[in-house]
C-alpha positions as CSV (number, residue, x, y, z in Angstrom):
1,X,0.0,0.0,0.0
2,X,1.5,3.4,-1.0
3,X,2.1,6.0,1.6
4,X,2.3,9.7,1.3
5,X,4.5,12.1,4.0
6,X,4.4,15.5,4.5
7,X,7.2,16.8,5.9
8,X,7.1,20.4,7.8
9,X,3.9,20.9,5.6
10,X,6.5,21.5,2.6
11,X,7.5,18.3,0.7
12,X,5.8,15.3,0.2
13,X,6.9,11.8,-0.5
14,X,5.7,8.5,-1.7
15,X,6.5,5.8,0.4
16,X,5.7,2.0,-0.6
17,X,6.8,-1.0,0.9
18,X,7.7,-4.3,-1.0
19,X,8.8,-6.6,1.3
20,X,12.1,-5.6,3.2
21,X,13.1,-3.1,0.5
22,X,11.6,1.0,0.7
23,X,10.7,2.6,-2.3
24,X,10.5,6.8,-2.2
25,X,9.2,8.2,-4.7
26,X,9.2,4.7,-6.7
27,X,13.0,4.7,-6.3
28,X,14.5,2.3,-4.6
29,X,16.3,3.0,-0.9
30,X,19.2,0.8,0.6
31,X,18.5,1.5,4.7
32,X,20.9,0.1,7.1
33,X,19.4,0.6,10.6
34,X,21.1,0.4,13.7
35,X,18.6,0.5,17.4
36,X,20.4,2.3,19.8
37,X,17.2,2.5,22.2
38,X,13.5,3.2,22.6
39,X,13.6,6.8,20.5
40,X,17.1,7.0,18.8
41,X,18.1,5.1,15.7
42,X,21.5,5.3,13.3
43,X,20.5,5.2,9.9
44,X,22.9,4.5,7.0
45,X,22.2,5.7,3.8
46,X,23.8,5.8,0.7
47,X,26.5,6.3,2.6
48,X,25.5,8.7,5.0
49,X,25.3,8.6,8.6
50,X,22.2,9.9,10.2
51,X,21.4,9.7,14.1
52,X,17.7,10.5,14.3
53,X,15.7,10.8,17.6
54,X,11.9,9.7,17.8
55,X,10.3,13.6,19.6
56,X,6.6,12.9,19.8
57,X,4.2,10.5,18.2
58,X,0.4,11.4,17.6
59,X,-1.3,7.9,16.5
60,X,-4.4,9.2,16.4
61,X,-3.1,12.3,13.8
62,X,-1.1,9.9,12.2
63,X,1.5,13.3,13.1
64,X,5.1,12.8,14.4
65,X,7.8,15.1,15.5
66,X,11.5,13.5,14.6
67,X,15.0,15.0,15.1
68,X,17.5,14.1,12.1
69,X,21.3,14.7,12.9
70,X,19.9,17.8,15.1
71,X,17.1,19.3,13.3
72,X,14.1,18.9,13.8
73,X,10.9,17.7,11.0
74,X,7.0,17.4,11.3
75,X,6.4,14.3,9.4
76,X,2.4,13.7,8.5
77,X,1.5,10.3,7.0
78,X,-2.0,9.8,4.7
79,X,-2.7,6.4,3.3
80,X,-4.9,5.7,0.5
81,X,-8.0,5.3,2.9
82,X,-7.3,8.8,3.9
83,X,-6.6,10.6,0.2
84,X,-9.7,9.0,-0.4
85,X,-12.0,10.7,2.7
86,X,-10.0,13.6,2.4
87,X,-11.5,14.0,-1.4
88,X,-15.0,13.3,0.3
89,X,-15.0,16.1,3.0
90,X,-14.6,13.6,5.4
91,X,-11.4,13.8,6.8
92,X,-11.0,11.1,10.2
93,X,-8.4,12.5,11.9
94,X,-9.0,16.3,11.7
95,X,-11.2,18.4,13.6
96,X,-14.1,19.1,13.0
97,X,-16.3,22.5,13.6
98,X,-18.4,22.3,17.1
99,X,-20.6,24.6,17.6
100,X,-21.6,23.6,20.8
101,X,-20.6,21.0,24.0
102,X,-23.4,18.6,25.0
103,X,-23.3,16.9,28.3
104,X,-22.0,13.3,27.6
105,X,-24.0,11.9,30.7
106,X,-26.9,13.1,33.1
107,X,-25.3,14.4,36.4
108,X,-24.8,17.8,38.0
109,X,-22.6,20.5,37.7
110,X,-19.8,20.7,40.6
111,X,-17.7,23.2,39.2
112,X,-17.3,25.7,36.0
113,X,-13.9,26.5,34.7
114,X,-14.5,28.8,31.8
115,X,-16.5,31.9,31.0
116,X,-18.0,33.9,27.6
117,X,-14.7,34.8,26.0
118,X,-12.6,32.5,27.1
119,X,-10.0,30.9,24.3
120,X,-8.9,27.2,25.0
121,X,-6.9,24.5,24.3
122,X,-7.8,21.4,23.1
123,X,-7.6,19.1,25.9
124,X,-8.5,21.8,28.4
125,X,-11.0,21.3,31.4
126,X,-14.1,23.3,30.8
127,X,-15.9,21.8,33.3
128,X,-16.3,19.6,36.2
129,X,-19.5,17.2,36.2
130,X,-20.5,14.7,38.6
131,X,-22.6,11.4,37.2
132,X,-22.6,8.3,39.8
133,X,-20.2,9.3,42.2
134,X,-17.4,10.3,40.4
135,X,-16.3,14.0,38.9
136,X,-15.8,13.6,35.3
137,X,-13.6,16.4,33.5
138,X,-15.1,17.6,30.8
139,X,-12.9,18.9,27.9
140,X,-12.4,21.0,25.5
141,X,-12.6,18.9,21.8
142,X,-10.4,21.5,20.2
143,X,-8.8,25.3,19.7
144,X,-11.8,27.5,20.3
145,X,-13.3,30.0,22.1
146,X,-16.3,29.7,24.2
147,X,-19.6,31.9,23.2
148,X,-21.6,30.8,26.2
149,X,-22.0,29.2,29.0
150,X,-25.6,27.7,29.2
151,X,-25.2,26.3,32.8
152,X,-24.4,27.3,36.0
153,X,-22.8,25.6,39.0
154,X,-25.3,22.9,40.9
155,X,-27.4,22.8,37.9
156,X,-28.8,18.7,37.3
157,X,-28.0,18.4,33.5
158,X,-29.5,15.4,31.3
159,X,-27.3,13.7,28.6
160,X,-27.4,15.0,24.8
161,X,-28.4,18.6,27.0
162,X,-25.8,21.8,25.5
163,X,-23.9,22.9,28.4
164,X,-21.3,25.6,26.8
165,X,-21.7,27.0,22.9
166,X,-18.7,27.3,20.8
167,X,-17.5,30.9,18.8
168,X,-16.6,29.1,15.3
169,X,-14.9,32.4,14.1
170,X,-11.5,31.6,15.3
């Protein structure tokens, strides 16, 4: 199966695989590897001596952050299966536009942690929401900033019910 990467969002390159041997760009590449540990590899190629360190890997992005000889590249890998969506308008991996946050479960509102305004990460806690027992943090599904907040603290909320509306003009 072919594979395209992006590196640094500049140049792209087609990877395929045919057994052991690497085609790029449907030339093919003699690699001699060498595994110095979990993140750090020697590569050998034509001739060449690289030492290249493993920075981050996003699986889910299909993203990774990799340090060649000291510099450092954002490599991005799409498959077929994602050229294909991609040429759909239905990209998997990418965000999406939310215009709002709906509570995932009934339960009540312990604790608020953003207001009208408010730009935040994704990942970051927006709220704090109590269903059997236990606080579940709520967060942010991407970059945004929030519109409003359509609850306040101690409010009983039911599941599917919008708790904070998104400002899609970022």
């Amino acid at each position: 199966m072919m594979k395209h990467i992006l590196v640094n969002n500049n140049g792209t390159y087609a990877i395929q695989m045919e057994g052991e041997d690497v085609l790029v760009d449907g030339s093919l590449i003699q690699l001699d590897l060498e595994d110095y540990s979990n993140n750090h590899i020697h590569v050998l190629l034509k001739g060449k001596s690289y030492s290249a360190e493993i920075v981050t890997v996003n699986y889910k992005e299909k993203e990774a952050e990799i340090k060649i000889n000291g510099n450092l590249y954002h490599i991005s890998l799409k498959d077929e299966k994602d050229a294909l969506l991609e040429s759909l308008g239905m990209e998997l991996n990418k965000a999406q536009s939310v215009s709002n946050l709906k509570a995932p479960m009934p339960g009540l509102v312990l604790e608020i942690r953003v207001k009208a305004g408010d730009k935040v990460n994704k990942g970051d806690c927006l709220l704090v929401l109590e269903a059997m027992k236990m606080e579940n943090l709520i967060k942010s599904p991407l970059d945004i900033t929030i519109k409003s907040v359509e609850i306040y603290k101690g409010d009983k909320v039911e599941k599917n019910q919008v708790l904070i509306q998104f400002d899609n003009t970022i």
